[in-house]
C-alpha positions in Angstrom: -60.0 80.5 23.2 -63.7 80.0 22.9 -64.1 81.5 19.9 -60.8 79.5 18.2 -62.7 76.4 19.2 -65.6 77.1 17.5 -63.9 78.4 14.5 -62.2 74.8 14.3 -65.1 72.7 14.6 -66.9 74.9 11.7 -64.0 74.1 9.4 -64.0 70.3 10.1 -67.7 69.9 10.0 -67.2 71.9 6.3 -64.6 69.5 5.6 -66.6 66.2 6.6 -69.4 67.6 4.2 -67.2 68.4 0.8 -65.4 65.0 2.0 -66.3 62.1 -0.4 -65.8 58.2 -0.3 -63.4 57.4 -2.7 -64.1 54.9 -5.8 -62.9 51.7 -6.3 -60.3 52.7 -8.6 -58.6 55.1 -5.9 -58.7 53.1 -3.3 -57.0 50.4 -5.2 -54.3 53.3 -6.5 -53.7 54.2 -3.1 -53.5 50.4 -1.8 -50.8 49.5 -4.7 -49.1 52.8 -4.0 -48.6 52.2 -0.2 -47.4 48.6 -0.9 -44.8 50.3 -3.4 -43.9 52.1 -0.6 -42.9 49.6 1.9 -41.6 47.4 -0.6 -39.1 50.1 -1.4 -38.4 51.0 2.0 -38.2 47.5 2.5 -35.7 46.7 -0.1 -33.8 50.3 0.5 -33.1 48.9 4.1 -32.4 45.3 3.5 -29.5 46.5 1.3 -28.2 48.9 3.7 -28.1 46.3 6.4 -26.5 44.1 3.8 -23.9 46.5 3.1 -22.9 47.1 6.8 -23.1 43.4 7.5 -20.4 43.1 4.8 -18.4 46.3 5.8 -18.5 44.7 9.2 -17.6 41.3 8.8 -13.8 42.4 7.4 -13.3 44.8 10.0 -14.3 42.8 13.3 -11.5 40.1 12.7 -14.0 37.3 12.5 -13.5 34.8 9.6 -16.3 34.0 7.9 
C-alpha cells in the first residue's frame, strides 16, 4: 500500500514539473470554448423545456 503511495506521488510531482502555464492565447481558447459550451447547453435546454411546455399545455385541459 506503501509502496502504491509512493509510486503516485512520484508521478504527480513528474507531472507538476513537465506541467506549463498556459499562454494568453489558450487560455482565451479555452474561456470562449467553455462559454460555447454553456451557451449550447443553455439553448439545447431552453428548447426542450419549451417543447414540453407546449406538449403540456394541450394535454392538461388548461386554456391558454
Amino acid at each position: 500500500m506503501a509502496e502504491r503511495l509512493r509510486s503516485f506521488l512520484s508521478q504527480c510531482v513528474r507531472m507538476l514539473k513537465i506541467a506549463t502555464k498556459p499562454s494568453k492565447g489558450e487560455l482565451w481558447l479555452s474561456i470562449k470554448i467553455c462559454f460555447l459550451g454553456i451557451i449550447v447547453v443553455g439553448t439545447i435546454g431552453y428548447i426542450i423545456q419549451l417543447i414540453s411546455s407546449l406538449i403540456q399545455g394541450p394535454l392538461s385541459g388548461t386554456s391558454a
